[in-house]
N, C-alpha and C positions, 0 to 999 in steps of 0.2 A: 638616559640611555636605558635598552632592556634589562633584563635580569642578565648578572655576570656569569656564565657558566665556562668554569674553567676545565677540559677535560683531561688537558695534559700543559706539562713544563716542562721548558726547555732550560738550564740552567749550564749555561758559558761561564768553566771555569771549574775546574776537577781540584781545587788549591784546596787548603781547609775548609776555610769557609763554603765555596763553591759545593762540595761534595756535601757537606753535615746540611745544607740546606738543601739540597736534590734528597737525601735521608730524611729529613721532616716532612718533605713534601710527599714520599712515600707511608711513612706512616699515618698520614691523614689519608689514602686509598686514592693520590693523584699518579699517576703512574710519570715518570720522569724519563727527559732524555738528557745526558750529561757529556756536555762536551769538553773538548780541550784540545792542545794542537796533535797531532799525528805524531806517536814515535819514530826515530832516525832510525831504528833497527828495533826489527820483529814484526811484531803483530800491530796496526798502525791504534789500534787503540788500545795499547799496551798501559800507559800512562792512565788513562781513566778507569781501568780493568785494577789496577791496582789503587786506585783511592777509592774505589767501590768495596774489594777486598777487605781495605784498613781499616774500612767503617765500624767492622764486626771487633778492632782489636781496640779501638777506642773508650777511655773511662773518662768522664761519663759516657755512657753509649750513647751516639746519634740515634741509634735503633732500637725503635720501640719491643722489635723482637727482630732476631738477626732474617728470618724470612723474609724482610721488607727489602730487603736489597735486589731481589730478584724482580723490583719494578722499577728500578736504575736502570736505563739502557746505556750503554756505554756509544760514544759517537765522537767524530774527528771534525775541523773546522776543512778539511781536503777533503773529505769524500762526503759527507754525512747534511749537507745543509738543506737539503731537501727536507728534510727530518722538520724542518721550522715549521713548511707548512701545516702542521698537525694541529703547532703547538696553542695553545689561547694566551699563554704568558710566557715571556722569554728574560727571564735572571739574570743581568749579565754581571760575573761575580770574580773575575779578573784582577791584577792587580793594580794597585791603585799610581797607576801614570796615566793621566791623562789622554797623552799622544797614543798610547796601545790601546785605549779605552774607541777612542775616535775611529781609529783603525779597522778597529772589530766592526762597528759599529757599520761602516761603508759595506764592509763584506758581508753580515746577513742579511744588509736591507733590503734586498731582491728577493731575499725568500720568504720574509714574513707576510703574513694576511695582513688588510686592511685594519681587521678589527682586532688583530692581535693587539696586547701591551707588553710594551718593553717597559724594563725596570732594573737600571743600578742600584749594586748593591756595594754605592760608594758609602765609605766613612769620614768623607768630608770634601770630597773634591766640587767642584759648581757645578751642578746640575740643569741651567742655564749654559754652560760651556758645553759640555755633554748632550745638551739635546740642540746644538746644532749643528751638530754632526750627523744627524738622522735627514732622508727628506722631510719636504714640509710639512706633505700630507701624515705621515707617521707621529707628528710632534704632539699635539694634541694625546696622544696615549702614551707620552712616555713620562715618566715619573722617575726619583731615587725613592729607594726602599731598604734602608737600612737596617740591619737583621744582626743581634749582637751573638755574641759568639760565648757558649757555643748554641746555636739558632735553637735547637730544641726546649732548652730550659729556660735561657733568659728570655724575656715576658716580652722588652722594649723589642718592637720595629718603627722609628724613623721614616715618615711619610713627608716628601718633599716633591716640593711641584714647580716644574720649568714654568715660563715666561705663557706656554701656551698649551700648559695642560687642561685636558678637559676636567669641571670639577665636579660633575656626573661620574665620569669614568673612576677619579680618586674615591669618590666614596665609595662607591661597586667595588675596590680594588678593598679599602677597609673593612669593609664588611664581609668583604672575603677570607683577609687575614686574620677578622676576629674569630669568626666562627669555625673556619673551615682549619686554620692552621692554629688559633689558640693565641695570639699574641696584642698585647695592648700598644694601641696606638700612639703615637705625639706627631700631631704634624709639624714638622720642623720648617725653619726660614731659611732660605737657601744662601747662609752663609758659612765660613770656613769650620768644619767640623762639627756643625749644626748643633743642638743642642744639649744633649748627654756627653759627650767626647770632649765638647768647649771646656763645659763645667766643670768634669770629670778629670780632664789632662790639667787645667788651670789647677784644680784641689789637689795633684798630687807635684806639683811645679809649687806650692804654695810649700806643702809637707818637705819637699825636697832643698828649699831654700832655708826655712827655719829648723831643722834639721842639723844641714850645716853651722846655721848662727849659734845655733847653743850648744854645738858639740857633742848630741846626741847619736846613740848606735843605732841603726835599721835594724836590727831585732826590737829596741825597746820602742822605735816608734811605731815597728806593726803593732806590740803589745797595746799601747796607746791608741792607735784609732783603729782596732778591729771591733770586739762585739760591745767594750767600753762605753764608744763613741758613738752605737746603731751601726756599725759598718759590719760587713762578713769578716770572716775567721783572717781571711787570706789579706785583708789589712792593705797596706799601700804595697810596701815593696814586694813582696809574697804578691800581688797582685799581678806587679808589674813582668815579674817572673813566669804566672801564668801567661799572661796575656803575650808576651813576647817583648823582650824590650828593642829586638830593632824594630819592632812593630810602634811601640810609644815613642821610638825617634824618630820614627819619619812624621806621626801625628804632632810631636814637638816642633819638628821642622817645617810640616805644612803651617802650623800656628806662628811660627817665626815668617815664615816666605810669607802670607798672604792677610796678617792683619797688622798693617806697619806703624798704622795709625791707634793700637790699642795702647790705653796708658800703662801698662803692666808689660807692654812689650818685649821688656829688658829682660826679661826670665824667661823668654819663650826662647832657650838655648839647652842642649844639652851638659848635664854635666860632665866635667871630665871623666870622672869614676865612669857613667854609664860609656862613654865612647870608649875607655881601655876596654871595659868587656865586652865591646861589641867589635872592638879589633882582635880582641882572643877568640869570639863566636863561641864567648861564653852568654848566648841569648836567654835564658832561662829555662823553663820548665821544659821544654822542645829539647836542648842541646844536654840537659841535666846538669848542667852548672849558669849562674847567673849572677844575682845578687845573692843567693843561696846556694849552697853543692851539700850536696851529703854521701858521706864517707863512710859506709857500715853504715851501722845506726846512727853517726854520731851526724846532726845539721851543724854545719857552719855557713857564716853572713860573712861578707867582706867589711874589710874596716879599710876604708879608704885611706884615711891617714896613712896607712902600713901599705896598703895597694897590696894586701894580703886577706887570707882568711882567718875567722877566729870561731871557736866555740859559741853557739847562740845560745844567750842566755831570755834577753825577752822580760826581766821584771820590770811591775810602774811601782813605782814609790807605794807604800801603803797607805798616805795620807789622800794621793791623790785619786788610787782604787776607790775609796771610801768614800769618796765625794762624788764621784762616777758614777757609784752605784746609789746613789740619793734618787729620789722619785721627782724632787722639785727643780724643773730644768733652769730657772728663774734664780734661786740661790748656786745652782751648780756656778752659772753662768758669771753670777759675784763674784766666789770665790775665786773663779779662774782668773778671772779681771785681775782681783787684786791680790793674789798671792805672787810672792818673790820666789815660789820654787820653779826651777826650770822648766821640769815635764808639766806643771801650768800653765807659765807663760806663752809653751811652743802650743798647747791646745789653743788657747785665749788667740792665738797669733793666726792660727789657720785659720778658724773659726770666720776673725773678725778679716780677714781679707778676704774668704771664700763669699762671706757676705756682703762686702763693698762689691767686689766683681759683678754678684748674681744682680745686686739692685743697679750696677752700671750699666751693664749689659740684655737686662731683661727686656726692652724695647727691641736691641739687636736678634737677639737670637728666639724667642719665641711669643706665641701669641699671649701669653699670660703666664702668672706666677704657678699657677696648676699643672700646665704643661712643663715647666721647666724643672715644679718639685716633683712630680709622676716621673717625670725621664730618667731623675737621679733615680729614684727607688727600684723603678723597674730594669735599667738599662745597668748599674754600678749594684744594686742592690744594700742600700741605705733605708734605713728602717726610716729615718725621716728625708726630705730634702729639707733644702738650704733654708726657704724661705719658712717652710714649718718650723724649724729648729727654732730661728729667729724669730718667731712669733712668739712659742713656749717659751721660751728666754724673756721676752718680755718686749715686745717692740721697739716702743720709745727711748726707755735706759739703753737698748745697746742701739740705739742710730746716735746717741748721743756718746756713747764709748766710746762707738769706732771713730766720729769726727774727731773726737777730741784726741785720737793718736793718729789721725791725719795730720793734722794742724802739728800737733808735736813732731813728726815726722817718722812715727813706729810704725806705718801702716806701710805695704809694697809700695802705694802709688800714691799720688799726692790727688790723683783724680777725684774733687768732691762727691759728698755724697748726692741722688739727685735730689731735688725738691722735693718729690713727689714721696719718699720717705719720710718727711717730717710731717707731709698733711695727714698721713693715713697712722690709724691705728693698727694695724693687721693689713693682710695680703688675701684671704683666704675668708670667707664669710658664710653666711646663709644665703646671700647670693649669688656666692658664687666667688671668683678668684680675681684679683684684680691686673688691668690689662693697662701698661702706659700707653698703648697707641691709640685706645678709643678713652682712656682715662675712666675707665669704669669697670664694674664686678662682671667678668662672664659665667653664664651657666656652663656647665659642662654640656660635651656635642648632642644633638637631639636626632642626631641619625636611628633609623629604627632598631638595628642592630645592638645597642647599647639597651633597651628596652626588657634585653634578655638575662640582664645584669643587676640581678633583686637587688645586690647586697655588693655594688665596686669597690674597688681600694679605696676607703677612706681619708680625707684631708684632714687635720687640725683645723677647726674652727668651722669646717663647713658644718651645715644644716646635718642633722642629728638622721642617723639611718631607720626607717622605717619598724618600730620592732613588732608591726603585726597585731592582731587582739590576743589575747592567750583567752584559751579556752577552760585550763585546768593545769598546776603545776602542783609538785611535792616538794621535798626538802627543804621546806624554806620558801618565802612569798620574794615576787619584785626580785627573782635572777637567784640568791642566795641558796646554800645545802648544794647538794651534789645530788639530786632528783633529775629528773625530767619536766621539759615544760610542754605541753601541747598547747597548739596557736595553728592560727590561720591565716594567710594575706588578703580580706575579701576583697583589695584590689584585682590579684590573678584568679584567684579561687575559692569564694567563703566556704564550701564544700572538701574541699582537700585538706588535710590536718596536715601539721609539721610535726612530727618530735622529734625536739632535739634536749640533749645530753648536758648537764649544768657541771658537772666533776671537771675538775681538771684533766685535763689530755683527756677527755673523754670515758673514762676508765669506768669499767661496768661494774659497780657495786649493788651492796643489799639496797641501795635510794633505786636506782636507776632500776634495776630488777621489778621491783615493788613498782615501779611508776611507770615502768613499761604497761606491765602486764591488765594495768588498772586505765593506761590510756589507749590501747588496742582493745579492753572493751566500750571505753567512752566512743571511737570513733566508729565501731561495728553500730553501735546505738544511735549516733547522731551525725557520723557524714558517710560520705560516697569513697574515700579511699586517705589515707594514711601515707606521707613519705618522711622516713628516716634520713635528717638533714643537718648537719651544722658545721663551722665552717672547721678545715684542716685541723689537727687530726679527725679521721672519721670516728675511731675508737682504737686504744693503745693495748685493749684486751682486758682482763679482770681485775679487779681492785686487788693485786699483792699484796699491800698490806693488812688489809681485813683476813686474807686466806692464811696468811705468817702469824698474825696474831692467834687466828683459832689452832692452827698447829701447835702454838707454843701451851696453847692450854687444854692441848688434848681432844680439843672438841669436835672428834671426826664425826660422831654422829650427826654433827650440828652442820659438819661441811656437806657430808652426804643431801641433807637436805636443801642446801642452799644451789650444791650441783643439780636436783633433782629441779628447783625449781626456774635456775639457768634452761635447763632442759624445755621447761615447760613457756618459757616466753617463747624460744627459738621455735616451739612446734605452733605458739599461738600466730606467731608472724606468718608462717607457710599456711597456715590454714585458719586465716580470719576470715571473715563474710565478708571484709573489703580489702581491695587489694593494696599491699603493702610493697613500696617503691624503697628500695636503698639508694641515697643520693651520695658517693662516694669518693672522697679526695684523701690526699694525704693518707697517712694510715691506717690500714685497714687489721688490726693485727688480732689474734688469736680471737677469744670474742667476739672481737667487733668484725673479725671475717665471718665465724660462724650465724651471727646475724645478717650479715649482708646476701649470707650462702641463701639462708631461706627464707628471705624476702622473694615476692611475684616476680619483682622485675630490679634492675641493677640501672642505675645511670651513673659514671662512675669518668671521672676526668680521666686524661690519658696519664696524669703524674698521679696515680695512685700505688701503695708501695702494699699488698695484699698477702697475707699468710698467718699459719696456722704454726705458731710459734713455740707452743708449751711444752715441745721437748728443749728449746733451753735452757728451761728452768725443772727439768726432770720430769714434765707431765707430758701425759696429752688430750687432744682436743676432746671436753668431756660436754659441751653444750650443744653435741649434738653434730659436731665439726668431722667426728670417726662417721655420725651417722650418714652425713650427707654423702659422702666418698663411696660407703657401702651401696648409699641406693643408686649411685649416678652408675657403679660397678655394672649394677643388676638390671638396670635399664639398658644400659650398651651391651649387655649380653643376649636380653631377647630379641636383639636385632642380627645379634653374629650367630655364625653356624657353628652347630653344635654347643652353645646356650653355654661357654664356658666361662664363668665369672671373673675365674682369677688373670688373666691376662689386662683385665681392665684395674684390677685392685691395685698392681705394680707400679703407676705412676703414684697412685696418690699415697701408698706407703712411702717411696721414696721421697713424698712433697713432705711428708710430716714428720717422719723418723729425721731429715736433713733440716727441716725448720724452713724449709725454702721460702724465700715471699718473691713471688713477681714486681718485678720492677717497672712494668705499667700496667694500663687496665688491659692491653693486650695480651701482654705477657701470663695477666691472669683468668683470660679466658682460655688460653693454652692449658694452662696449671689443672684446670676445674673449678676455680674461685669464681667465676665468671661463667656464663653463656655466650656464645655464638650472638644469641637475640640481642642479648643487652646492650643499651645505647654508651660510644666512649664518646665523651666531647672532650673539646680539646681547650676549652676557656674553661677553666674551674669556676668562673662566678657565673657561667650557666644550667652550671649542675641546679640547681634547684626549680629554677624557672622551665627545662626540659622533665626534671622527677614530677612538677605539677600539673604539666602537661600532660605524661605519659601515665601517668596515676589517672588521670581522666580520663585518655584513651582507653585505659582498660576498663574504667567502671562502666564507659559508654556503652561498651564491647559486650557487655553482659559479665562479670565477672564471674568467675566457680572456680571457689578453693578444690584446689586438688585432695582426694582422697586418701585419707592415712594408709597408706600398702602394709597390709594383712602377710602378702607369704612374698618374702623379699630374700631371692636367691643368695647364701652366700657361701664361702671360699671355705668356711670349717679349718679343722685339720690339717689337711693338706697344704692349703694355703700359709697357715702359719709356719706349717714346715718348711714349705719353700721359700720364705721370707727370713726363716731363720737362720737359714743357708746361706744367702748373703751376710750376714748380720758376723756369721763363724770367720767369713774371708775377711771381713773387716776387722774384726778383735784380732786375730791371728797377723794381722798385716800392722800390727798398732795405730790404727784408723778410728778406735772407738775404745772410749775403756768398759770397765765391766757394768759402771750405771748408762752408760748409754746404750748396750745391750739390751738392760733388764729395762730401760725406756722404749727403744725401740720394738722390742717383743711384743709390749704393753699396746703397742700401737695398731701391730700385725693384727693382735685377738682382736683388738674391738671392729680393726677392718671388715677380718674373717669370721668377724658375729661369734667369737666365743670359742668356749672347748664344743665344735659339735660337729657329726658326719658334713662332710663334704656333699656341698648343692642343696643342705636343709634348707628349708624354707622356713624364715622365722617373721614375726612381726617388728615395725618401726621401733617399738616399742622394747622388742630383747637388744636390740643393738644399741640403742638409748640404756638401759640397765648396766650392760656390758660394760659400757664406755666411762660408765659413773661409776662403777665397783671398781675397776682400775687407776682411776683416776685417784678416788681416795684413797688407794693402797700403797700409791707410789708418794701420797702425800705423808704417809706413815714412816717413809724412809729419811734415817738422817740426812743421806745423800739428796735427796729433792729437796728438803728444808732450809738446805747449805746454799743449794745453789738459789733459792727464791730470797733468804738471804744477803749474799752477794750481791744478786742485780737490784734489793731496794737502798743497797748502803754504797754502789757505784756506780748503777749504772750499768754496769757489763757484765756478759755469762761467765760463770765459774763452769770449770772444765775440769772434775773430780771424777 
């Protein structure tokens, strides 16, 4: 088929879901029409006017920035279906009855194009069933498109293909949703709950039976398979909480109605406990009471026994924390085997059923063990899936475990294990992942789209990620020290250098400082352009402990010069002879925003978390972070009338004094962390392959570092004054105490270039001094020391 060009969507269905997916679709710059039925009284699209509204009150935000709402058209299923004909994609995201699915389905089929596609966004109903309720001519473009919730953040979308989808059109529709919406694919097999939900509802029907057996509490079993186990915080039942639990009953009840012939059958029932709470509409996290309520401060968990509530406590044994935390998954996996303590046997228990299940089922439900382990991680967010685990464990010894409490009869199901687990050693190879239906390793997909992706989520055991040639590293040879390493992919581009960050969390210290500055002259001397890259965090800001250490021994002089020469990277990056790309994910924080600030150009995923953070810890941005704010001041004033600086300085005081960080790369081009120009992609694993790209484009382009600015208008005075004025409302209001005054003030001068008349004209250079002289004075205070302090022995800001 041509190129897919989507210009608008039409997305049926204002529900949760429905709405937070018309929101992503917005934030990618596709402009949406959101429908839903006609309200009985008022304004007929009253109803969809208010989940457009709710989007803005939602945490996590659906919205990249709340402005994006205003590309939601609000529209009724009575008056508005003309609206179709615009559309190129139409979402139908309704709730999951079949028969209302069908229904809908007869009533826009008169409005849509030919070449439009339709796409459910069912969570396991037959997509086969569903596409023949369409005419004929329509079938061919309609697909399911499952989208997890909530759709912005979670990664999995669910690609499932009716009886007579075109598979031209499916990949067009993939590649759509890689690039343009940001989300990794599984094409699933059109059966009951497809792939991640099967897995997903079976592992927590597994947790929920052995649970029972050994008379453990749902606090202690979240404790047990949250980050423990690879799983997120919010663990099974805290999961289930979130997610809704009449929402997990009616996917238990699809699982009961429609797989009669699964050997595990017998558990696909609700339990008691969750059906009283879903008779009290006590649903979870929605209703504020579930498996969990909380009372004040205080969480309580239900104790089913009692059919009451109790105080959450949440410990795992300490024997078995310890074993947990071991690095060898292979002895973990022993010990669980053969230990007699309970919080063992219930792990050992899930474990080894979640593994019979995955290898019973894996012909059923997906094309290969890859897709099945990708869906867990991306769709459940599981640091490994099933069949990874079970490979690190050991392959052999546990197919021979788990038989052996088949045959004993400790296993759920008596169903054997298949064959084809005892021939193979692994699942997961150099060539690839292995597939029962063709009975061999498949490559991962060779669709072009995927080509943009240097560095995908990696498998266990597959073929080892390309690490590039290195050019030059510091701190240590072969990865080691907390330096920098410079390289290049001469697959994409032998000319374009990489450097990236070897420290932990990325954190800019004296290695990285030094290896900067020594490899922005290597690449001025031997390539065509430079991008700043590596993977989530981007940088967590300065090495605190080296700055805590030199406080404690006095050594301001010594910090003075280490800020002076922070300084001096920040200005080698904005003005090298080649130009310098910041490739930007995860966080961007104090530092490492200041670098990205004066980098040529920004490519920056759309989950990037950006800010200038050092008044938490009592400072402020002294690399250069005040400077940048001062000149972007002084450039948006010789464009406004009457050339008045300080009107522009009042956001970004406010950004620094509050520590603000945008919460996407949108968000942080609103802030000033960001440009207008700067590319957001929405796949984080194309951030690099786009920064190499676009480092090209500019070298093509001619490049010319920008000129150091000589007489850079600033606020003086005045400015501080007026900055300080807010600063009196604040202390006066108990809003701030008296060190975040004397922070915040520190902040205002370096903005307003110092003690000087109002609209002096000073050099890059006095504002850079300015910014360093304050910095190190506030390092001088017990109060700043306390709180840098603090955040390296917890973690969190101290608020003195």
């Amino acid at each position: 088929m041509s190129k897919l060009n989507i210009r608008k969507v039409a997305v049926l269905g204002a529900g949760v879901m429905g709405a937070q997916i018309a929101a992503h679709c917005a934030n990618a710059d596709v402009p949406v029409v959101l429908f839903d039925l006609p309200a009985k009284d008022g304004k007929p699209n009253a109803m969809v006017e208010r989940a457009i509204a709710g989007l803005a009150k939602l945490d996590p935000a659906p919205l990249a920035t709340k402005d994006r709402a205003a590309h939601i058209h609000a529209a009724n299923y009575d008056a508005d279906l003309e609206q179709l004909r615009d559309c190129d994609l139409v979402i139908e995201a309704i709730a999951e009855k079949i028969e209302w699915k069908r229904d809908l389905y007869a009533k826009i089929a008169p409005y849509l194009r030919p070449d439009a596609i339709v796409a459910s966004n069912t969570s396991g109903l037959s997509v086969a069933a569903l596409a023949d309720a369409l005419p004929e001519p329509l079938r061919p473009r309609f697909c399911g498109v499952h989208f997890f919730n909530p759709p912005r953040y979670m990664a999995l979308v669910e690609l499932i293909a009716a009886p007579a989808t075109d598979p031209a059109m499916l990949d067009a529709l993939e590649t759509w949703l890689v690039t343009r919406l940001g989300k990794s694919i599984v094409r699933a097999k059109d059966t009951p709950n497809f792939v991640a939900n099967r897995i997903g509802v079976f592992s927590i029907l597994a947790v929920m039976h052995h649970t029972a057996r050994l008379g453990l509490g749902f606090d202690e079993v979240d404790a047990l398979t949250g980050p423990l186990i690879g799983r997120p915080k919010s663990a099974t039942y805290r999961t289930a909480d979130v997610v809704g639990l009449d929402t997990l009953a009616h996917v238990i009840d699809t699982m009961g109605a429609t797989l009669p012939d699964d050997p595990w059958h017998g558990y696909f029932r609700q339990p008691d406990w969750l059906q009283g709470l879903i008779a009290k509409g006590a649903l979870g996290q929605k209703t504020r009471a579930g498996i969990y309520r909380k009372e004040g401060k205080q969480i309580l968990v239900l104790d089913p026994k009692k059919g009451d509530y109790r105080p959450s406590a949440g410990d795992v044994v300490s024997e078995v924390a310890a074993v947990l935390q071991t690095k060898n998954t292979a002895e973990k996996f022993a010990w669980l085997g053969a230990s007699g303590q309970p919080e063992a046997q219930f792990l050992w228990a899930i474990f080894r059923d979640l593994f019979h299940y995955c290898a019973v089922h894996l012909e059923d439900v997906a094309d290969n063990a890859r897709d099945l382990d990708l869906a867990m991680r991306w769709g459940f967010g599981w640091t490994r899936g099933p069949f990874e685990t079970w490979q690190a464990a050991g392959w052999a010894d546990v197919a021979k475990a788990i038989q052996m409490d088949i045959d004993a009869g400790r296993a759920m199901s008596k169903a054997p294990l298949p064959a084809w687990v005892f021939l193979r050693g692994a699942v997961h190879e150099a060539g690839g992942s292995y597939s029962v239906a063709e009975n061999t390793l498949k490559p991962r997909s060779a669709l072009s789209v995927y080509r943009r992706q240097l560095y995908p989520d990696a498998l266990l055991g597959e073929a080892p990620a390309d690490r590039g040639e290195t050019l030059w590293e510091n701190g240590g040879e072969n990865g080691g020290g907390d330096g920098v390493r410079l390289w290049t992919r001469p697959d994409v581009d032998p000319r374009i250098g990489i450097l990236s960050f070897k420290a932990k969390l990325h954190a800019i210290g004296d290695e990285v400082i030094d290896g900067m500055g020594e490899a922005i002259a290597r690449a001025e001397r031997d390539l065509d352009g430079l991008v700043l890259w590596h993977e989530a965090p981007f940088a967590v800001g300065a090495n605190l402990q080296q700055v805590a250490e030199a406080c404690k021994a006095g050594q301001f002089a010594l910090l003075d010069g280490k800020v002076a020469k922070f300084q001096q990277v920040s200005m080698a990056i904005r003005h090298a002879q080649v130009p310098v790309v910041a490739a930007v994910q995860g966080l961007a924080l104090g530092g490492g925003c200041e670098f990205a600030m004066h980098a040529a150009h920004r490519v920056m995923a759309l989950e990037s978390y950006v800010g200038l953070v050092e008044a938490g810890v009592g400072l402020i941005p002294a690399g250069g972070g005040s400077k940048a704010f001062a000149l972007q001041a002084h450039r948006l004033a010789q464009r406004a009338a009457g050339h008045d600086v300080f009107p522009f300085i009042q956001q970004g005081f406010q950004t620094i004094a509050m520590a603000t960080v945008a919460k996407s790369a949108l968000e942080a081009v609103q802030l000033g962390f960001a440009q207008p120009s700067d590319d957001v992609v929405f796949h984080a694993h194309e951030i690099l392959y786009v920064a190499l790209r676009r480092a090209r484009a500019i070298a093509e382009a001619g490049w010319r570092p920008p000129l150091v600015e000589r007489a850079v208008t600033v606020a003086g005075r005045n400015g501080i004054a007026t900055c300080e004025l807010m600063l009196v409302n604040m202390a006066e209001g108990g809003f701030i105490s008296e060190h975040d005054y004397k922070v915040a003030k520190a902040a205002a001068t370096a903005l307003c270039g110092g003690e000087v008349e109002t609209n002096t004209r000073v050099p890059e250079q006095w504002i850079l001094d300015v910014e360093r002289a304050l910095f190190v004075e506030l390092l001088k205070t017990d109060k700043t020391q306390q709180r840098i302090a603090h955040l390296l022995e917890t973690g969190k800001p101290l608020r003195n």
